[in-house]
C-alpha positions as CSV (number, residue, x, y, z in Angstrom):
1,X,0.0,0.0,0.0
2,X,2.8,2.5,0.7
3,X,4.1,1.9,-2.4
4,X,0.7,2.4,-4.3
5,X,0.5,6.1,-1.8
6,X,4.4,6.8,-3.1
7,X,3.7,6.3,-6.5
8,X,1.1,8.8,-6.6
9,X,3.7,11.6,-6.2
10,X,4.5,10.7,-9.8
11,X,1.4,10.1,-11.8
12,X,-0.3,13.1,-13.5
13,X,-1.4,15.2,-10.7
14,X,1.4,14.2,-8.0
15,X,4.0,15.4,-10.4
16,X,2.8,18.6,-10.7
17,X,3.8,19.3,-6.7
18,X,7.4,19.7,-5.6
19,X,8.2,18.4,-1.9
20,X,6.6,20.8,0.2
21,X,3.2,20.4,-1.6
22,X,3.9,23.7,-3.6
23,X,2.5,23.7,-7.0
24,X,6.0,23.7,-9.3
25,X,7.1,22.3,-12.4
26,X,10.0,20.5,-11.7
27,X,9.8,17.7,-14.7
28,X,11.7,18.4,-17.9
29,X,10.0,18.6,-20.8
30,X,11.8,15.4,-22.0
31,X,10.4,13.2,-18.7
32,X,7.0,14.9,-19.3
33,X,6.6,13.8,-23.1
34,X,8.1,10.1,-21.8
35,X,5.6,10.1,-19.0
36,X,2.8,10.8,-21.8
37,X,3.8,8.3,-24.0
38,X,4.1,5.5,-21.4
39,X,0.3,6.7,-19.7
40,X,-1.3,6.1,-23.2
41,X,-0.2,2.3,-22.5
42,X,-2.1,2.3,-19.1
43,X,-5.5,3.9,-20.8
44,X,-5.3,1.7,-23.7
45,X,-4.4,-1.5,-21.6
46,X,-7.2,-1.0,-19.0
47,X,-9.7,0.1,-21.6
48,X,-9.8,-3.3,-22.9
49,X,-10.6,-4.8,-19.3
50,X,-14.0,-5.7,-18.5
51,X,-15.9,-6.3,-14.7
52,X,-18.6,-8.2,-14.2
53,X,-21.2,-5.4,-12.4
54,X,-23.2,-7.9,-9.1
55,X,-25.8,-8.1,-11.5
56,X,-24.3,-9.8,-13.6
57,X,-23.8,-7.2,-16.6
58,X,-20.2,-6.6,-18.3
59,X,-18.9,-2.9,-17.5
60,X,-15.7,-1.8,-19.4
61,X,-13.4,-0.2,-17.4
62,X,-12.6,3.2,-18.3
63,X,-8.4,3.6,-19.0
64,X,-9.1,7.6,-18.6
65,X,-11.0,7.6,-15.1
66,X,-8.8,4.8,-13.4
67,X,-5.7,6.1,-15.0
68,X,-3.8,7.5,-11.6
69,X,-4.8,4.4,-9.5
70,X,-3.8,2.2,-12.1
71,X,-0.4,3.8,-12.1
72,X,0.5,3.8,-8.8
73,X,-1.5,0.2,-8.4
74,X,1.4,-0.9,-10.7
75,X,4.1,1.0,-9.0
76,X,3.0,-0.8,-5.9
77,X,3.5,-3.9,-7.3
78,X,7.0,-3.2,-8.7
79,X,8.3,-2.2,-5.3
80,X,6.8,-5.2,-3.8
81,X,8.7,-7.4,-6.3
82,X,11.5,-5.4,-6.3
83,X,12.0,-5.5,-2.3
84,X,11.1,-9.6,-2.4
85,X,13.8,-10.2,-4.4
């Protein structure tokens, strides 16, 4: 979970903050076009997901809404199987 929280310093919004919570733009614009190119994998992979709703219906995820958690859901991960190693 801590990993998921950290990760969130990095995704779209986090990123935007420096480390006192001040609003600054401290990414290049070389790691900002990178991180662009790399989020269109997330909406595109997570758009073709679909959930089965409790009654029973199929609801397709939506890559653009879940975007940020998916991020740091997958950041979590990494550091989880980075640390296990």
């Amino acid at each position: 979970m801590a990993g998921h929280e950290i990760s969130h310093g990095f995704d779209q919004i986090g990123r935007q903050f420096d480390e006192h919570g001040n609003l600054a733009d401290w990414w290049t614009n070389a790691t900002v076009n990178g991180f662009v190119e790399r989020e269109k994998c997330f909406v595109d992979q997570y758009q073709r997901f679909t959930i089965t709703a409790p009654n029973g219906t199929a609801v397709h995820v939506s890559g653009n809404t879940t975007e940020a958690e998916n991020i740091a859901d997958n950041g979590g991960v990494r550091v989880v199987l980075l640390l296990s190693r």
